[in-house]
N, CA, C and O of each residue as an XYZ file, in Angstrom:
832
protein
N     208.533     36.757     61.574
C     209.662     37.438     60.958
C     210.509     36.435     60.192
O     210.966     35.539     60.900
N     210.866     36.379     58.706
C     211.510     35.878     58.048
C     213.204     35.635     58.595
O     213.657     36.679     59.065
N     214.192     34.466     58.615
C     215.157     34.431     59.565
C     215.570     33.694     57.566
O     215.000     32.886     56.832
N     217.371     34.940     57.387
C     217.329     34.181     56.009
C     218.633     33.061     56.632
O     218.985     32.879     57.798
N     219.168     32.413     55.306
C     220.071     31.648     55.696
C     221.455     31.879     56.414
O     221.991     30.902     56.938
N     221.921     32.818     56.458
C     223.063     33.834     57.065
C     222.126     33.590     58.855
O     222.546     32.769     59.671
N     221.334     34.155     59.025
C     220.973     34.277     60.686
C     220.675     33.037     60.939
O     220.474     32.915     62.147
N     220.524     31.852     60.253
C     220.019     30.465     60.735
C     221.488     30.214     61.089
O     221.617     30.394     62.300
N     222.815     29.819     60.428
C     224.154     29.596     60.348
C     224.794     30.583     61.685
O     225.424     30.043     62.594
N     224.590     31.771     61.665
C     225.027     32.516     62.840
C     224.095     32.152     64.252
O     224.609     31.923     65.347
N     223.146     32.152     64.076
C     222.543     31.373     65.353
C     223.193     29.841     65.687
O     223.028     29.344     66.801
N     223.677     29.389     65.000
C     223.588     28.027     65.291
C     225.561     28.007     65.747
O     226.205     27.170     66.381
N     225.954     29.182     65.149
C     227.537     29.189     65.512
C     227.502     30.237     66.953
O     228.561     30.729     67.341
N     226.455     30.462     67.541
C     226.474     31.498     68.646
C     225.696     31.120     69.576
O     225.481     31.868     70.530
N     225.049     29.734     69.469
C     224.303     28.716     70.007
C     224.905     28.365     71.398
O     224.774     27.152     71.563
N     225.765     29.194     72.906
C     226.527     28.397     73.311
C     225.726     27.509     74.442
O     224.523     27.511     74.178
N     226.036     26.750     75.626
C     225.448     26.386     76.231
C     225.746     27.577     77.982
O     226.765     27.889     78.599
N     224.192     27.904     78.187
C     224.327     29.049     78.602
C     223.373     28.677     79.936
O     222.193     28.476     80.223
N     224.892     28.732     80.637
C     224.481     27.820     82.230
C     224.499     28.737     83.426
O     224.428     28.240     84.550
N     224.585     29.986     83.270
C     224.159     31.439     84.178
C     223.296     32.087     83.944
O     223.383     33.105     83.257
N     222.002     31.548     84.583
C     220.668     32.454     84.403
C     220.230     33.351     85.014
O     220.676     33.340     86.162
N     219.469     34.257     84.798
C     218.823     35.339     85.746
C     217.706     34.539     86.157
O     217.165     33.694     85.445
N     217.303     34.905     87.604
C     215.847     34.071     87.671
C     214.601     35.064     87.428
O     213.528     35.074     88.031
N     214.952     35.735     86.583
C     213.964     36.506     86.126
C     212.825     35.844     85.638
O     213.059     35.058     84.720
N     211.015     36.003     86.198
C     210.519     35.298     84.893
C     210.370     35.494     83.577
O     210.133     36.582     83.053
N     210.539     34.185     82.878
C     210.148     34.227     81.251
C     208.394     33.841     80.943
O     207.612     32.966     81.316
N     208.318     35.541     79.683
C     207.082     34.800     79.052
C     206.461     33.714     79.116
O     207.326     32.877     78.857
N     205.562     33.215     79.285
C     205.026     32.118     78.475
C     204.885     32.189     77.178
O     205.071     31.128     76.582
N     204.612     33.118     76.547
C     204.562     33.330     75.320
C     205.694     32.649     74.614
O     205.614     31.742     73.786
N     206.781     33.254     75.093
C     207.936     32.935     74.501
C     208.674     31.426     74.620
O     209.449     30.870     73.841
N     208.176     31.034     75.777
C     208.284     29.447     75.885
C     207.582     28.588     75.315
O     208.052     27.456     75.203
N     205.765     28.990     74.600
C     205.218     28.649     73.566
C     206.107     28.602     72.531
O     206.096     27.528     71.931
N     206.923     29.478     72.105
C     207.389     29.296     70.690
C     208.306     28.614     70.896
O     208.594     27.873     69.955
N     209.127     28.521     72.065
C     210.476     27.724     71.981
C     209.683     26.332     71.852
O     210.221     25.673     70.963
N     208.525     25.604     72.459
C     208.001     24.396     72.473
C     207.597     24.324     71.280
O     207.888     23.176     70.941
N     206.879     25.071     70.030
C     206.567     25.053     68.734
C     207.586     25.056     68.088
O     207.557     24.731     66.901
N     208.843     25.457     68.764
C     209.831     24.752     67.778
C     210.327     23.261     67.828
O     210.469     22.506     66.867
N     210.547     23.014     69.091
C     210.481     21.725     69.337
C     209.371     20.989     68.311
O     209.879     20.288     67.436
N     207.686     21.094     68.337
C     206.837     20.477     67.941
C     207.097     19.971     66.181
O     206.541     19.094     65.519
N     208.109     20.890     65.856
C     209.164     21.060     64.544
C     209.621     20.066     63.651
O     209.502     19.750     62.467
N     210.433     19.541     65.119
C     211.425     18.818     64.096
C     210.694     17.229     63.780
O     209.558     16.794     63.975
N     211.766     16.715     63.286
C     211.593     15.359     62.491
C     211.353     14.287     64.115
O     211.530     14.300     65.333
N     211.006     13.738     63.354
C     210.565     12.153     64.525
C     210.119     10.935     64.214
O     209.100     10.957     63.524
N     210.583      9.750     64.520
C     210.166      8.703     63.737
C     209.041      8.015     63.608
O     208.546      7.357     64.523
N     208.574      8.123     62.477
C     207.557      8.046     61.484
C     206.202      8.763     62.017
O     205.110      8.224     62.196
N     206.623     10.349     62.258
C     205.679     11.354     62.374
C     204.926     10.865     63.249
O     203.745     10.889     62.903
N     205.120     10.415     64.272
C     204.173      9.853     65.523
C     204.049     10.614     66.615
O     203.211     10.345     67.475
N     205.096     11.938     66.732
C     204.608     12.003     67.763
C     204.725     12.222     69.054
O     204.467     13.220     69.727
N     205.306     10.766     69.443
C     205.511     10.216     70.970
C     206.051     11.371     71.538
O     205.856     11.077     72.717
N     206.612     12.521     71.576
C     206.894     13.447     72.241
C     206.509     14.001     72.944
O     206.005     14.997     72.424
N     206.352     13.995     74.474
C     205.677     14.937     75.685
C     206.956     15.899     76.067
O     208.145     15.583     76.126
N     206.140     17.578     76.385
C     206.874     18.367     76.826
C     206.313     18.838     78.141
O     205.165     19.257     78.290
N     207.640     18.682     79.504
C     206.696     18.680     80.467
C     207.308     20.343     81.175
O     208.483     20.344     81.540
N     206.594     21.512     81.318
C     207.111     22.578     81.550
C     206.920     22.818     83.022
O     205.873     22.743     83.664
N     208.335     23.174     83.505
C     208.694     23.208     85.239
C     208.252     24.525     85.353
O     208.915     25.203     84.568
N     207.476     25.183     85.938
C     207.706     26.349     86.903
C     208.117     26.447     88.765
O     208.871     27.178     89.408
N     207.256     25.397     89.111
C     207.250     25.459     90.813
C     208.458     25.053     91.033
O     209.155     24.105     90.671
N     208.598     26.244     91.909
C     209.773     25.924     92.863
C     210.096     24.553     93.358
O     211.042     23.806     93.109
N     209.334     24.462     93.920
C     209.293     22.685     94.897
C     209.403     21.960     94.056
O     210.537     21.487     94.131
N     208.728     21.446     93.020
C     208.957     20.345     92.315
C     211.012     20.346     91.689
O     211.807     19.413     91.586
N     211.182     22.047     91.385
C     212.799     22.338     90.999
C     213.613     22.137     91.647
O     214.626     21.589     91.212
N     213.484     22.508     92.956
C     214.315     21.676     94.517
C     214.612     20.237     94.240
O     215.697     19.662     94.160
N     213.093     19.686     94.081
C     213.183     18.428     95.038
C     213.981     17.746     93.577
O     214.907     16.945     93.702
N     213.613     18.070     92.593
C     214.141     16.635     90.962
C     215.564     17.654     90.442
O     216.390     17.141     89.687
N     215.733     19.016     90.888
C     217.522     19.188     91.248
C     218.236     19.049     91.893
O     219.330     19.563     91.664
N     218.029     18.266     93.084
C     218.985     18.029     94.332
C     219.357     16.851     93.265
O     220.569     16.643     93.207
N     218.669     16.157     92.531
C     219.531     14.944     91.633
C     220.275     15.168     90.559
O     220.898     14.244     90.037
N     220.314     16.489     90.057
C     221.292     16.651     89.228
C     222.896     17.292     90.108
O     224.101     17.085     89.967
N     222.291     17.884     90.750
C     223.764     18.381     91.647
C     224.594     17.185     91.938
O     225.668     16.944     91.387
N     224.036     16.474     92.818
C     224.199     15.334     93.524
C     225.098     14.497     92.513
O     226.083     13.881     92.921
N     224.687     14.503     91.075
C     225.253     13.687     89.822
C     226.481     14.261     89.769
O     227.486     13.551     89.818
N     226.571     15.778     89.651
C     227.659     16.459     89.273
C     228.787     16.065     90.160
O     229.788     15.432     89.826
N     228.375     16.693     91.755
C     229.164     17.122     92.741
C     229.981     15.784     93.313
O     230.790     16.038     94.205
N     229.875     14.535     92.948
C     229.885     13.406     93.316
C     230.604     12.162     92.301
O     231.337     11.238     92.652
N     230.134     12.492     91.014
C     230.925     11.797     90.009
C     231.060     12.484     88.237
O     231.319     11.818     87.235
N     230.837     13.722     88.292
C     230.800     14.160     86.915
C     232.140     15.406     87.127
O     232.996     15.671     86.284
N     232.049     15.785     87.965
C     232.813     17.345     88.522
C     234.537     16.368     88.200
O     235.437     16.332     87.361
N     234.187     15.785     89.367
C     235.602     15.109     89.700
C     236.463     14.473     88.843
O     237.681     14.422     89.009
N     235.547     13.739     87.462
C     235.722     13.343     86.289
C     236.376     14.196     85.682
O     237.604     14.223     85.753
N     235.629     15.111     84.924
C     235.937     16.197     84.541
C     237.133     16.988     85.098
O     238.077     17.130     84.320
N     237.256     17.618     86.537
C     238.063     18.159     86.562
C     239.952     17.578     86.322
O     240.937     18.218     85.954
N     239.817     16.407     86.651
C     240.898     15.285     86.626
C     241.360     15.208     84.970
O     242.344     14.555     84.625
N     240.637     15.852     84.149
C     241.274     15.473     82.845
C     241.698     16.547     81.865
O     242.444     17.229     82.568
N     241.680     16.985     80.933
C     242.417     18.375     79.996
C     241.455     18.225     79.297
O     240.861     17.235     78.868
N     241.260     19.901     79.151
C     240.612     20.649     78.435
C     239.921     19.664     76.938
O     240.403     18.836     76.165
N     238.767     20.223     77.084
C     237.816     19.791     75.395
C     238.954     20.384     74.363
O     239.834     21.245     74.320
N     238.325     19.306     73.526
C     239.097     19.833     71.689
C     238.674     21.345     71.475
O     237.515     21.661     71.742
N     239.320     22.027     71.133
C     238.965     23.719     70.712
C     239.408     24.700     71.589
O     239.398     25.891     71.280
N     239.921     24.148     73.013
C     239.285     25.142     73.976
C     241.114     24.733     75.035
O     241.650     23.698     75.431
N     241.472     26.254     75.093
C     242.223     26.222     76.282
C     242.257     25.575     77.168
O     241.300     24.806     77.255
N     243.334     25.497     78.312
C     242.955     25.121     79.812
C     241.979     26.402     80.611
O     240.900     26.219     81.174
N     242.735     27.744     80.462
C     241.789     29.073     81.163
C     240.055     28.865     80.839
O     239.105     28.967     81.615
N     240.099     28.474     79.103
C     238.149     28.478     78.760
C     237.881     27.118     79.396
O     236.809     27.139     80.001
N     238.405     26.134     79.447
C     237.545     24.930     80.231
C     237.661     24.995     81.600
O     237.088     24.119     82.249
N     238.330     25.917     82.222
C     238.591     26.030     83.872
C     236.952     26.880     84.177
O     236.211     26.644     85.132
N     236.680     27.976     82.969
C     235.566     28.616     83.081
C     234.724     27.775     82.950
O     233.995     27.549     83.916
N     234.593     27.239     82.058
C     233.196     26.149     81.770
C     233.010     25.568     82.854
O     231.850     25.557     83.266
N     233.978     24.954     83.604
C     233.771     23.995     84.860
C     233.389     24.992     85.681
O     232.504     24.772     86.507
N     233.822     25.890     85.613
C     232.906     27.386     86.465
C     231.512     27.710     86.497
O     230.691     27.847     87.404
N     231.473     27.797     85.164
C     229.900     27.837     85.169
C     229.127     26.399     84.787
O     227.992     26.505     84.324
N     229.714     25.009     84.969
C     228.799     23.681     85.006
C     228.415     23.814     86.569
O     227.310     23.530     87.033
N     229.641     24.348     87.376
C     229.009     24.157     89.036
C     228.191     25.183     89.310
O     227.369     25.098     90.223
N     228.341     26.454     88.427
C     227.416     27.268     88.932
C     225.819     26.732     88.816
O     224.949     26.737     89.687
N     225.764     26.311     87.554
C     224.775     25.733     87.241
C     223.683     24.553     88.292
O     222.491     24.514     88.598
N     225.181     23.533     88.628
C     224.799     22.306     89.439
C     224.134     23.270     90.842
O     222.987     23.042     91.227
N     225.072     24.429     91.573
C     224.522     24.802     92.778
C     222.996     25.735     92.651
O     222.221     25.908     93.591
N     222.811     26.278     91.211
C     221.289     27.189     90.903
C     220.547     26.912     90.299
O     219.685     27.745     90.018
N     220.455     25.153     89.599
C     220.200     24.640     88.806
C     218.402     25.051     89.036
O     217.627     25.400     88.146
N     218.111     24.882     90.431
C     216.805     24.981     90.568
C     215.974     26.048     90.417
O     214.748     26.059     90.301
N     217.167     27.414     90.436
C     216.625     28.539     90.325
C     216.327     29.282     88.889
O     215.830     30.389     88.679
N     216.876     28.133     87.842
C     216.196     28.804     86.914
C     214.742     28.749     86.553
O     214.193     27.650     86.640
N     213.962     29.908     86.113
C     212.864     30.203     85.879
C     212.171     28.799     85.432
O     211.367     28.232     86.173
N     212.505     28.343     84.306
C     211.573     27.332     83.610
C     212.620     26.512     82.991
O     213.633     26.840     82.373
N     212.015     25.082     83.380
C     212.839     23.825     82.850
C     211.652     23.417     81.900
O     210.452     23.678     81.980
N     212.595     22.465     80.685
C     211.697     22.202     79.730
C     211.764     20.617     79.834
O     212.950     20.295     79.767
N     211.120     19.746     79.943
C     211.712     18.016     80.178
C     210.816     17.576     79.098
O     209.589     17.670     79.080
N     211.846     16.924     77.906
C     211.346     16.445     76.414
C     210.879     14.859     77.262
O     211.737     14.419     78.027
N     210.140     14.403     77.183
C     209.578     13.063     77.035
C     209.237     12.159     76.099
O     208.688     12.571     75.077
N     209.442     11.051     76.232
C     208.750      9.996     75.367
C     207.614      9.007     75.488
O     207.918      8.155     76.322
N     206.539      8.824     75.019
C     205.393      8.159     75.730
C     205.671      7.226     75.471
O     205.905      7.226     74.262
N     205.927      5.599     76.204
C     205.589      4.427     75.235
C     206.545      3.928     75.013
O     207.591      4.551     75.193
N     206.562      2.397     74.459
C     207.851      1.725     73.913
C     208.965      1.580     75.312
O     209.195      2.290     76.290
N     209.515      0.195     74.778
C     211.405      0.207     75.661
C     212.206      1.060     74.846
O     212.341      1.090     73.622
N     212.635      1.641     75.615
C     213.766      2.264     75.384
C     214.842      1.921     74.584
O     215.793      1.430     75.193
N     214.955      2.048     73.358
C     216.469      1.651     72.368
C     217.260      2.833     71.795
O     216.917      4.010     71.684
N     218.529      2.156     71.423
C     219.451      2.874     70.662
C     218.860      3.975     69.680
O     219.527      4.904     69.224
N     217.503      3.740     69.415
C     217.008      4.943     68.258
C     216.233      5.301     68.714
O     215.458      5.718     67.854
N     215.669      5.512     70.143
C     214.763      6.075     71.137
C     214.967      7.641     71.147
O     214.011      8.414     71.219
N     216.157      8.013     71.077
C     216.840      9.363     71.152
C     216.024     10.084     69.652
O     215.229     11.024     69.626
N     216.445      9.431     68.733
C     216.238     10.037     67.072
C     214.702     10.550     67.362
O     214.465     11.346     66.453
N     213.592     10.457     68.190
C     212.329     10.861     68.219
C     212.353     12.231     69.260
O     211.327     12.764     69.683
N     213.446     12.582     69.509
C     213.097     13.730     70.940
C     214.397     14.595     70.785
O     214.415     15.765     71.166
N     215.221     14.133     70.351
C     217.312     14.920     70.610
C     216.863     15.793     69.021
O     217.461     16.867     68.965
N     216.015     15.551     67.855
C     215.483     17.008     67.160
C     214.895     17.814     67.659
O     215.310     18.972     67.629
N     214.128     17.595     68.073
C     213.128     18.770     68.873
C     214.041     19.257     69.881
O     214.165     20.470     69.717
N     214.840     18.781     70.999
C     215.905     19.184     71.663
C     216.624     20.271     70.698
O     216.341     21.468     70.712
N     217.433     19.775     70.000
C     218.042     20.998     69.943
C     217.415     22.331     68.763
O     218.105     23.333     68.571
N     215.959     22.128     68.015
C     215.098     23.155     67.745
C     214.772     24.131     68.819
O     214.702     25.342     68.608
N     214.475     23.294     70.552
C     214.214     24.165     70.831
C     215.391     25.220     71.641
O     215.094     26.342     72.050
N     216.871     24.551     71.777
C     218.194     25.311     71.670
C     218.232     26.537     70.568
O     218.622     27.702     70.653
N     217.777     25.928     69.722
C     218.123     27.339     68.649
C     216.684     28.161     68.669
O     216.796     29.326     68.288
N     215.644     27.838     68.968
C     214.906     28.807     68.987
C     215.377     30.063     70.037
O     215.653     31.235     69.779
N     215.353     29.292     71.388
C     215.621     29.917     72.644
C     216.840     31.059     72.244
O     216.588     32.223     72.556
N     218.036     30.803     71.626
C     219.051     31.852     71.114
C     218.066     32.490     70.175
O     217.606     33.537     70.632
N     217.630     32.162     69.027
C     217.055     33.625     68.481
C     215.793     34.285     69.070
O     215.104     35.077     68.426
N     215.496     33.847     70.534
C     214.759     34.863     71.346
C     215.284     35.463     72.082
O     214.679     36.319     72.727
N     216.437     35.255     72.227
C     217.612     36.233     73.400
C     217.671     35.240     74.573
O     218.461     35.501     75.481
N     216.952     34.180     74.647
C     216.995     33.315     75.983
C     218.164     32.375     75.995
O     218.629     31.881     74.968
N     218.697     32.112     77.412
C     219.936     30.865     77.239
C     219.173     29.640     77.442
O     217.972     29.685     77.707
N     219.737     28.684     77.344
C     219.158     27.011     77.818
C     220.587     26.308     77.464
O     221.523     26.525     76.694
N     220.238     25.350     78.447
C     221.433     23.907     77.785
C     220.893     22.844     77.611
O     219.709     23.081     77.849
N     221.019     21.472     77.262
C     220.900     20.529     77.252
C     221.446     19.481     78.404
O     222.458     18.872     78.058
N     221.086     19.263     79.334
C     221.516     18.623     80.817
C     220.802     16.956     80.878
O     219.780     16.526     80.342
N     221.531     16.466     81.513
C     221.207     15.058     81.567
C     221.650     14.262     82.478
O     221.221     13.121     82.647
N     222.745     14.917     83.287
C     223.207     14.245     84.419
C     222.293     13.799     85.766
O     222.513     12.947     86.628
N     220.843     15.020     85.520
C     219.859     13.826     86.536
C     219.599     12.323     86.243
O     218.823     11.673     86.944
N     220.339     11.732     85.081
C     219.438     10.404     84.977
C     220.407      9.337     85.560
O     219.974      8.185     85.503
N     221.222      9.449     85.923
C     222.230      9.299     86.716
C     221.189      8.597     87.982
O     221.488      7.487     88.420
N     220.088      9.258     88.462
C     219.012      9.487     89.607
C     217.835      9.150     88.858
O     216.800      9.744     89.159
N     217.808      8.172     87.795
C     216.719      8.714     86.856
C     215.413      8.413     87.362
O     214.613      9.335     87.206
N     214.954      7.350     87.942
C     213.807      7.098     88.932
C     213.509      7.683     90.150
O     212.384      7.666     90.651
N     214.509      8.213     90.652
C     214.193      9.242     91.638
C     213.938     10.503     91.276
O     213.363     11.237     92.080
N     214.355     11.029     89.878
C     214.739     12.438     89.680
C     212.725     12.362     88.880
O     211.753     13.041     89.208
N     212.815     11.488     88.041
C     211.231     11.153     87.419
C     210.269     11.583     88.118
O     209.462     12.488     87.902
N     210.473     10.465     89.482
C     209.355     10.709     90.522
C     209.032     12.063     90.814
O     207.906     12.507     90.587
N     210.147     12.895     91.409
C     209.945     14.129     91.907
C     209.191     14.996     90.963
O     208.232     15.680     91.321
N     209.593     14.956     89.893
C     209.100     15.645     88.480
C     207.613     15.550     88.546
O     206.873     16.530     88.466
N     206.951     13.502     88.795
C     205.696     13.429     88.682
C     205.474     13.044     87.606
O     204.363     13.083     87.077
N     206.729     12.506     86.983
C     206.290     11.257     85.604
C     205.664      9.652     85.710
O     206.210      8.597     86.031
N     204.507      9.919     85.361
C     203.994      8.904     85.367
C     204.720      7.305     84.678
O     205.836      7.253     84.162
N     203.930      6.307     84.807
C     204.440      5.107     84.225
C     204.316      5.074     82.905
O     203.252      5.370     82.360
N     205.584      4.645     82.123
C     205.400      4.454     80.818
C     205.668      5.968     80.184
O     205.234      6.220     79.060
N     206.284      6.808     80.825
C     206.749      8.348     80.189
C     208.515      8.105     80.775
O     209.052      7.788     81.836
N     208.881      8.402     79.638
C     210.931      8.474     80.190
C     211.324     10.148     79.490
O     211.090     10.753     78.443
N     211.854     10.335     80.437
C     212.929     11.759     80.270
C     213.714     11.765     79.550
O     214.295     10.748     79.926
N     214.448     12.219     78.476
C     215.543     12.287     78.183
C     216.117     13.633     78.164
O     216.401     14.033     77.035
N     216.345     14.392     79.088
C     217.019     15.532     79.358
C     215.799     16.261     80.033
O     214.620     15.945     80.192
N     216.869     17.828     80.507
C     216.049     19.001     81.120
C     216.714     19.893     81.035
O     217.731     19.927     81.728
N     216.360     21.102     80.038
C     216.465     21.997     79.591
C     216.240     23.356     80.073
O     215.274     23.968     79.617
N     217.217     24.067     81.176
C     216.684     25.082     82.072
C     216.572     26.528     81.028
O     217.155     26.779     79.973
N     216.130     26.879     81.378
C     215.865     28.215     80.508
C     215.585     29.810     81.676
O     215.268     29.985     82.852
N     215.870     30.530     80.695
C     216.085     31.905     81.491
C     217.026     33.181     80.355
O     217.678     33.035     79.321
N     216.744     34.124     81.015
C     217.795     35.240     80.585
C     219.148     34.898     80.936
O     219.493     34.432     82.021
N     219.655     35.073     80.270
C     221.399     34.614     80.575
C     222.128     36.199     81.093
O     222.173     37.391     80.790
N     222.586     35.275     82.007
C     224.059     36.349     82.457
C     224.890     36.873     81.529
O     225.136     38.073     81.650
N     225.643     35.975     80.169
C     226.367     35.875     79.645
C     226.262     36.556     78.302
O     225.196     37.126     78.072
N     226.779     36.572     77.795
C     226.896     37.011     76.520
C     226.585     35.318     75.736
O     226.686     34.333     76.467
N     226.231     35.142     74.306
C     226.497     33.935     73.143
C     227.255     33.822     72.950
O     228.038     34.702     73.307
N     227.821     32.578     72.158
C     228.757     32.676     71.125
C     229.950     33.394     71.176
O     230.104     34.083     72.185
N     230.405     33.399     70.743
C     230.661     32.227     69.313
C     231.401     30.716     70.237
O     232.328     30.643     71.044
N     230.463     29.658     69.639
C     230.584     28.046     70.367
C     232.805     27.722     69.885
O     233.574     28.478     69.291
N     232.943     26.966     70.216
C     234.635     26.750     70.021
C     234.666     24.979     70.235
O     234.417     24.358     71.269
N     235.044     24.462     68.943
C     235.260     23.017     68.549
C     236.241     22.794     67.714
O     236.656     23.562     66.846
N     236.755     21.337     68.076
C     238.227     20.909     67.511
C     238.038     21.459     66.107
O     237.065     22.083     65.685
N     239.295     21.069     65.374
C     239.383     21.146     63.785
C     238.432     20.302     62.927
O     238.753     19.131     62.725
N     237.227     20.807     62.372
C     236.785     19.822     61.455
C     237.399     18.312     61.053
O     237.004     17.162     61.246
N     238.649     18.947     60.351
C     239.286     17.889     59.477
C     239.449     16.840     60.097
O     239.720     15.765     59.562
N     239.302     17.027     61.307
C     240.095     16.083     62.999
C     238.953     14.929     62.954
O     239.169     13.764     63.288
N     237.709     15.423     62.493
C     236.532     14.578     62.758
C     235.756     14.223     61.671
O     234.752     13.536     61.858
N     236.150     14.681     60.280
C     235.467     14.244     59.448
C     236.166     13.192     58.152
O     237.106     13.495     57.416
N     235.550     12.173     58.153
C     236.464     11.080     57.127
C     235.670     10.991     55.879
O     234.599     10.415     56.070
N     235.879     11.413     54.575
C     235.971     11.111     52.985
C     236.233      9.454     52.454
O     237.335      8.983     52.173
N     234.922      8.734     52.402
C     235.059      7.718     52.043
C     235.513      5.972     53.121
O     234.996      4.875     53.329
N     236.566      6.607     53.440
C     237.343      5.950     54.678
C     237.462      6.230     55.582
O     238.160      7.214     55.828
N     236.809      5.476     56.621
C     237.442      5.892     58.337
C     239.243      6.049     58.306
O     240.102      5.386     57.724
N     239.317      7.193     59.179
C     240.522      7.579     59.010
C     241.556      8.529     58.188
O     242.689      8.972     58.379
N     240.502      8.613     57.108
C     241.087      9.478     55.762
C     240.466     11.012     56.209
O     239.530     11.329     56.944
N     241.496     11.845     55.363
C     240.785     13.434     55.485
C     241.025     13.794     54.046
O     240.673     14.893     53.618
C-alpha cells in the first residue's frame, strides 16, 4: 500500500513511545515487516553488520528482564523521579510517563515479542550506533503504521553482560537496545517536545 508524504509526517508525529502492552500474540507476519523495515535503513558502508535477534520465550524474557527492572527500580526511577518534568510536557504528563516507564519495568517480560538490534564484529565506538539506531527507529515507525506499540529501551545495559548472557549472545555480538512490541493499551500520539527554536541554531551555536 502506497503511504504518501502527509501519512509518513503524521506517523512519525504520532510515533509515541508505547510502554502498555497487551500480551496478546503478534503475527509473525507482521514482525517480518517491522524487521524489513529495519533491513531498510542506511548503515555504514552498506555492510550490514546488523543482527536481529527475535524474543518469544517466556524464560529467556524473565531471566534478561529481571535486568532491566533491576536498572530502573534501583538507579533510573529514582533519578528521574527527583527531577522536573521533560521539555514539552507538564508535571501531571511526566508523573504519567513515570507511570507507565514502571509499568513497563514491572511487565517488561510480558510483552509478546522483543526485538534486540545487534552488531556483529568490531570494538565498539562513538559511530558504532550510526550502523543499527536507523534501522531502530524504521522499525518504530513501521510498528505505528501497523497499529503495534514498541519503544526503544536500553536500561538493560546497565547489566549488559549479564542481560547478553541470558538472551544467549554469543562472543563478538553487542546489543544495543530491546525493543518490546505488542498491541498497545494506549492510544498514539501525538509525541510532545520543547520549542524547536529552543534547539535549533542558524549558523552559530547559540543563535535562533
Amino acid at each position: 500500500m502506497a503511504t504518501s508524504d502527509h501519512d509518513l509526517f503524521e506517523i512519525m508525529r504520532s510515533t509515541r513511545s508505547m510502554r502498555r502492552l497487551k500480551p496478546d500474540p503478534v503475527p509473525r507476519a507482521l514482525i517480518r515487516q517491522v524487521l524489513e523495515a529495519g533491513s531498510m535503513a542506511a548503515n555504514g558502508g552498506n555492510m550490514q553488520t546488523w543482527r536481529f535477534l527475535v524474543i518469544e520465550d517466556p524464560a529467556i524474557k524473565a531471566a534478561a528482564g529481571a535486568f532491566y527492572s533491576k536498572a530502573w527500580n534501583e538507579v533510573v526511577a529514582p533519578r528521574y523521579r527527583a527531577g522536573g518534568p521533560a521539555p514539552g510536557m507538564t508535571q501531571e504528563r511526566f508523573d504519567r510517563m513515570l507511570d507507565a516507564a514502571q509499568y513497563l519495568a514491572d511487565h517488561f517480560h510480558e510483552a509478546p515479542v522483543w526485538i534486540v538490534p545487534c552488531v556483529v564484529g568490531g570494538t565498539p565506538t562513538r559511530t558504532s550506533g550510526a550502523s543499527i539506531y536507523p534501522a531502530v527507529q524504521n522499525m518504530l515507525l513501521a510498528a505505528r503504521a501497523l497499529g503495534l506499540g514498541a519503544t526503544l529501551t536500553t536500561l538493560y545495559l546497565q547489566h549488559e553482560k549479564e542481560a547478553e548472557a541470558a538472551m544467549g549472545l554469543p562472543e563478538g555480538v553487542r546489543s544495543y537496545a530491546i525493543l518490546p512490541v505488542g498491541y498497545p493499551m494506549g492510544r498514539f500520539g501525538p509525541v510532545r517536545r520543547g520549542n524547536l527554536d529552543d534547539v535549533v541554531y542558524w549558523d552559530r551555536w547559540g543563535s535562533n
